[in-house]
C-alpha positions in Angstrom: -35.6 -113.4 67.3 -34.8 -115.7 70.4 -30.6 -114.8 71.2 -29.4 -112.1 73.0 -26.0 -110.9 72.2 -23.5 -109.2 73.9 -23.0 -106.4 71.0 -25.8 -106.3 69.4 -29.3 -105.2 70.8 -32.4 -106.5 68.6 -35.5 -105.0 68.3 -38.4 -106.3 66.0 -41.1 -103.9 64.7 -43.6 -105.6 62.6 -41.8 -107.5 60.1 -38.2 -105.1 60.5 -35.7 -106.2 62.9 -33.7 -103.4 64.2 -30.1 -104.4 64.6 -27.8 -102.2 66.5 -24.0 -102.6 67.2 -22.7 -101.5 70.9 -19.1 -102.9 71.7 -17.2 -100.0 73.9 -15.2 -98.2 74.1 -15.4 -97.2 70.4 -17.3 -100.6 68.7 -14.0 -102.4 67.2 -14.7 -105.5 65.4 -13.4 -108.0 67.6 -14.2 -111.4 68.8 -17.2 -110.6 71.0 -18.9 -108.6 67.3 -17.5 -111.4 65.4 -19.2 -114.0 67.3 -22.5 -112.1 68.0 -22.6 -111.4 63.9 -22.0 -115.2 63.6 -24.7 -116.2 65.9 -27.1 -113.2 64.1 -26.8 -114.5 60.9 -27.7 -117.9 61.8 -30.9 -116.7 63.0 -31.7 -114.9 59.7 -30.7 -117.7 57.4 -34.1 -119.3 58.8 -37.0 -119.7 56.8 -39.0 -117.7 59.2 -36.4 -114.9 59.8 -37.5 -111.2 59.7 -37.8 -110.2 56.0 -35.5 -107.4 56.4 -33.2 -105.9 59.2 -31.5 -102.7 59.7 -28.2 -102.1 61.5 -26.7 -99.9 63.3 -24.5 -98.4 65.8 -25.3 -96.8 69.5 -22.1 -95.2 69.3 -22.6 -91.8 67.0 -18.9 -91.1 66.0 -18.3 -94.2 65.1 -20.3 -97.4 63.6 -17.3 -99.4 63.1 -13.8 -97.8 63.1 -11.9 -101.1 61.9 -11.2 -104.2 63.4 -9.2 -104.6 66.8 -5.7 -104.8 65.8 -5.0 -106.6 68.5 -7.0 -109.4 68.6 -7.0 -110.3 64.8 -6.3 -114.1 65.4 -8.9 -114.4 68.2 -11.5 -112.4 65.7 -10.8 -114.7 62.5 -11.0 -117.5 65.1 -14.7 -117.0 66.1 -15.2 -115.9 61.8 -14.4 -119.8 61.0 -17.3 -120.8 63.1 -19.7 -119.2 60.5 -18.1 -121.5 57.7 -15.6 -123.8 58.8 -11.5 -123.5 58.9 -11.2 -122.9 55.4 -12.9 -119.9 55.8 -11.6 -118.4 58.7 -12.2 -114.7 57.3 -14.0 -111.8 57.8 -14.5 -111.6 54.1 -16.2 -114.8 53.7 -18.1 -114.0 57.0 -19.8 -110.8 55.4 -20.2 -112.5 52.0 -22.5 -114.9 54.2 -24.4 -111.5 55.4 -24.8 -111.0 51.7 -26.2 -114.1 51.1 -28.5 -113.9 53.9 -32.6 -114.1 52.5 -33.3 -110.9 54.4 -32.8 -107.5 52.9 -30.2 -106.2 55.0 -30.0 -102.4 55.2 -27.1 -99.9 57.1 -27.6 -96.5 58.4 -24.2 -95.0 59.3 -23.7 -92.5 61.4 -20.3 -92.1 62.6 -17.3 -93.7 61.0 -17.0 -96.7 59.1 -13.2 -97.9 58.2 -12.0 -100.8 57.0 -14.0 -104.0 58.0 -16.7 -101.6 59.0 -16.7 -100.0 55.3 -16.7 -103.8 54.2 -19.4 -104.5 56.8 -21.5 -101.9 55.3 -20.6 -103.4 51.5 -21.8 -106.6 52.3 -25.0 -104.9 53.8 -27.9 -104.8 50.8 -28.0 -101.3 50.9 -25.9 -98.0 52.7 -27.8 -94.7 53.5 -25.8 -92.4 55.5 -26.3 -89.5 57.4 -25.6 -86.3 55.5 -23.5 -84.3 58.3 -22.2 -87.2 60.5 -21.0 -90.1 58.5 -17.4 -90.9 57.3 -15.8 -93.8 55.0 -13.0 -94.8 54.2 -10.6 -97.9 53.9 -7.3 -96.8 55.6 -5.4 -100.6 55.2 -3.0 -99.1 52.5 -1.9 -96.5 54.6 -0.9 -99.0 56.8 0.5 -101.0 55.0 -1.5 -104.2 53.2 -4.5 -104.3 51.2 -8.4 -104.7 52.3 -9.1 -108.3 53.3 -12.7 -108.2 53.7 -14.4 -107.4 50.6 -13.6 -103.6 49.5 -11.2 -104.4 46.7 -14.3 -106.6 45.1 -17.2 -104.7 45.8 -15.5 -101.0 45.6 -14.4 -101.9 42.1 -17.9 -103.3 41.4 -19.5 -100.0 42.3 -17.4 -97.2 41.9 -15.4 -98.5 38.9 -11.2 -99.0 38.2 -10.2 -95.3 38.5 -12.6 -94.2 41.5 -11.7 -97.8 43.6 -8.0 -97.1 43.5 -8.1 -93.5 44.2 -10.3 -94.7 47.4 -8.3 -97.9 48.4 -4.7 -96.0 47.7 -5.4 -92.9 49.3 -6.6 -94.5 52.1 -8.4 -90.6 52.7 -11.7 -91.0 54.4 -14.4 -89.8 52.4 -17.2 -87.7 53.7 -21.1 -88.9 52.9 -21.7 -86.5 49.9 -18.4 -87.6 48.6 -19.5 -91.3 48.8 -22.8 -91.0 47.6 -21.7 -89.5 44.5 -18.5 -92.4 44.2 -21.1 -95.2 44.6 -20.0 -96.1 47.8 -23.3 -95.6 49.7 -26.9 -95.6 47.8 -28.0 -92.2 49.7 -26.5 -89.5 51.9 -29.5 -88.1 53.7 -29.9 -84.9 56.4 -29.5 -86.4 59.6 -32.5 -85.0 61.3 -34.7 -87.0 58.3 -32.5 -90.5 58.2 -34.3 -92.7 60.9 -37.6 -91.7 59.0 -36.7 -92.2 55.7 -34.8 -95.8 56.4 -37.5 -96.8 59.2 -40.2 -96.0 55.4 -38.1 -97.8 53.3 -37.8 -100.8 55.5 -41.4 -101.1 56.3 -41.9 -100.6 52.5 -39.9 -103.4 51.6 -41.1 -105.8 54.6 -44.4 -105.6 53.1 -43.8 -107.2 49.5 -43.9 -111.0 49.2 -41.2 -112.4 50.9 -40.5 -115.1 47.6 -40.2 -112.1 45.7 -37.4 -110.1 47.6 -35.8 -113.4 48.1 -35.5 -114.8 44.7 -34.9 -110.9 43.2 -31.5 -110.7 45.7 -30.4 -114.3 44.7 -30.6 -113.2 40.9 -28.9 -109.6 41.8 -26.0 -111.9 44.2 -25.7 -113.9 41.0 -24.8 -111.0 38.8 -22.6 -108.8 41.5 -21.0 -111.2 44.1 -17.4 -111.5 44.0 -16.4 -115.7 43.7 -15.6 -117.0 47.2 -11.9 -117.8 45.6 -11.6 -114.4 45.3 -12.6 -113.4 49.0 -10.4 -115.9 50.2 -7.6 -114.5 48.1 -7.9 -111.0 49.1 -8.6 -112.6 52.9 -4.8 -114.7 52.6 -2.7 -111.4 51.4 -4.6 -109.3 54.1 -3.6 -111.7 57.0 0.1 -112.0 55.3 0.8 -108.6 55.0 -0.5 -107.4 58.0 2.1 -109.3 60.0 4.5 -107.7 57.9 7.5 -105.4 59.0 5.7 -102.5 57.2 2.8 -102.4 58.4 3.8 -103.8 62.2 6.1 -100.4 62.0 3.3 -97.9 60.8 0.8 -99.7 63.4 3.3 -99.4 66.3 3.1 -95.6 65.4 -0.1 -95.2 65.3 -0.8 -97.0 68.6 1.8 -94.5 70.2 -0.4 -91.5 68.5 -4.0 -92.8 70.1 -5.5 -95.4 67.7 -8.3 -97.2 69.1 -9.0 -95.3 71.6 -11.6 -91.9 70.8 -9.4 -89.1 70.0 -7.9 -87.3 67.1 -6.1 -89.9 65.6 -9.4 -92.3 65.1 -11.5 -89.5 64.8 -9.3 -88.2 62.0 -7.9 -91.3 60.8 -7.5 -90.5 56.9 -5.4 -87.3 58.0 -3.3 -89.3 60.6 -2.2 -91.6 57.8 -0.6 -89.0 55.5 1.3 -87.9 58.3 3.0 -90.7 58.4 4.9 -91.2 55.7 7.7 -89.5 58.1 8.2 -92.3 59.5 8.8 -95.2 57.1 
């Protein structure tokens, strides 16, 4: 790896690249992550990229919370750079992480909403601390549906009746919960996850590097949703998010604390029931 990056420190040991996300105060996926994930994933679609990378997050409550509600033009702005204006998504930006020839790997501490729930589906591969780890895809609750890939994968892995119960409650889920949903592969005690991911890894990195590419090609083949799917669920994301509903339940929620580290992030799933008082 040559680039620095303002949110993401890199560290390579052997052939693992260690990937981890800091963007204070409480790593929202805005422009600066956008653009540093852009920039990232250039560097692994090389031939001679890492054969498999690990991510994430300095910040142990959360790994991603969502993305910065504020900024959403600015972050789909620096997104099209990854594929061009007719892709100017987050969705189609993480289904280039899935494409990527590295094995890409996420160990979640913390919370991981919205985007960052998408951000871990587009990873390879989700093991989660046992005690400290939270998902959950609140968009519903505010008021429009994922945009970024849950409504595709979600329904992939955890099947009709479990996807909707997850996307419409818009509840977090805990990481027993989600290992035993599908969401993630693994929840694992916290005190053993850096050593059981760091094994894995280093396990993988060490197989022929034709072998784990062509074996995820055939696997993206079967799973994958279409891009004209992505950029379907991308288009009724960014229309409904500008809606009246959803501008109402946000302007709520920004009164209550979101995105800033307090209750309301911190307890997201429960914050979004209690507002059904005000619609």
């Amino acid at each position: 790896m040559t680039a620095s990056y303002e949110t993401i420190s890199t560290r390579l040991d052997g052939n693992v690249l260690s990937a981890t996300f800091h963007a204070p105060p409480i790593n929202l996926i805005g422009p600066e992550v956008v653009r540093d994930l852009v920039g990232l994933l250039e560097e692994l679609s090389q031939p001679a990229a890492t054969p498999v990378v690990v991510f994430d997050s300095m910040d142990p409550d959360f790994f991603f919370p969502h993305v910065d509600l504020t900024k959403v033009p600015a972050y789909t702005a620096e997104a099209a750079k990854a594929g061009g204006p007719g892709d100017a998504s987050l969705g189609m930006l993480f289904r280039r992480l899935s494409e990527v020839p590295a094995v890409t790997i996420a160990k979640l501490r913390g919370r991981a909403r919205g985007a960052g729930s998408e951000f871990l589906l587009a990873c390879d591969m989700r093991f989660a601390s046992r005690e400290n780890a939270v998902v959950g895809q609140p968009e519903v609750g505010i008021g429009t549906p994922p945009g970024a890939g849950a409504i595709q994968h979600l329904t992939r892995l955890l099947g009709r009746g479990r996807a909707l119960e997850a996307v419409l409650t818009s509840a977090d889920f805990d990481a027993e919960l989600a290992e035993r949903y599908g969401w993630i592969n693994r929840a694992v005690p916290d005190a053993a996850l850096d050593e059981f991911v760091a094994g894995l890894a280093t396990r993988i990195a060490d197989f022929p590097r034709d072998a784990l590419i062509a074996t995820k090609a055939a696997i993206n083949a079967i799973t994958l949703p279409t891009p004209a799917d992505v950029r379907a669920d991308a288009a009724l994301f960014q229309q409904l998010v500008r809606g009246e509903a959803a501008q109402q339940r946000m302007a709520e929620l920004f009164k209550r604390g979101l995105q800033t580290r307090g209750r309301t992030e911190l307890n997201l799933g429960d914050a979004l029931g209690d507002l059904k008082a005000v619609d």
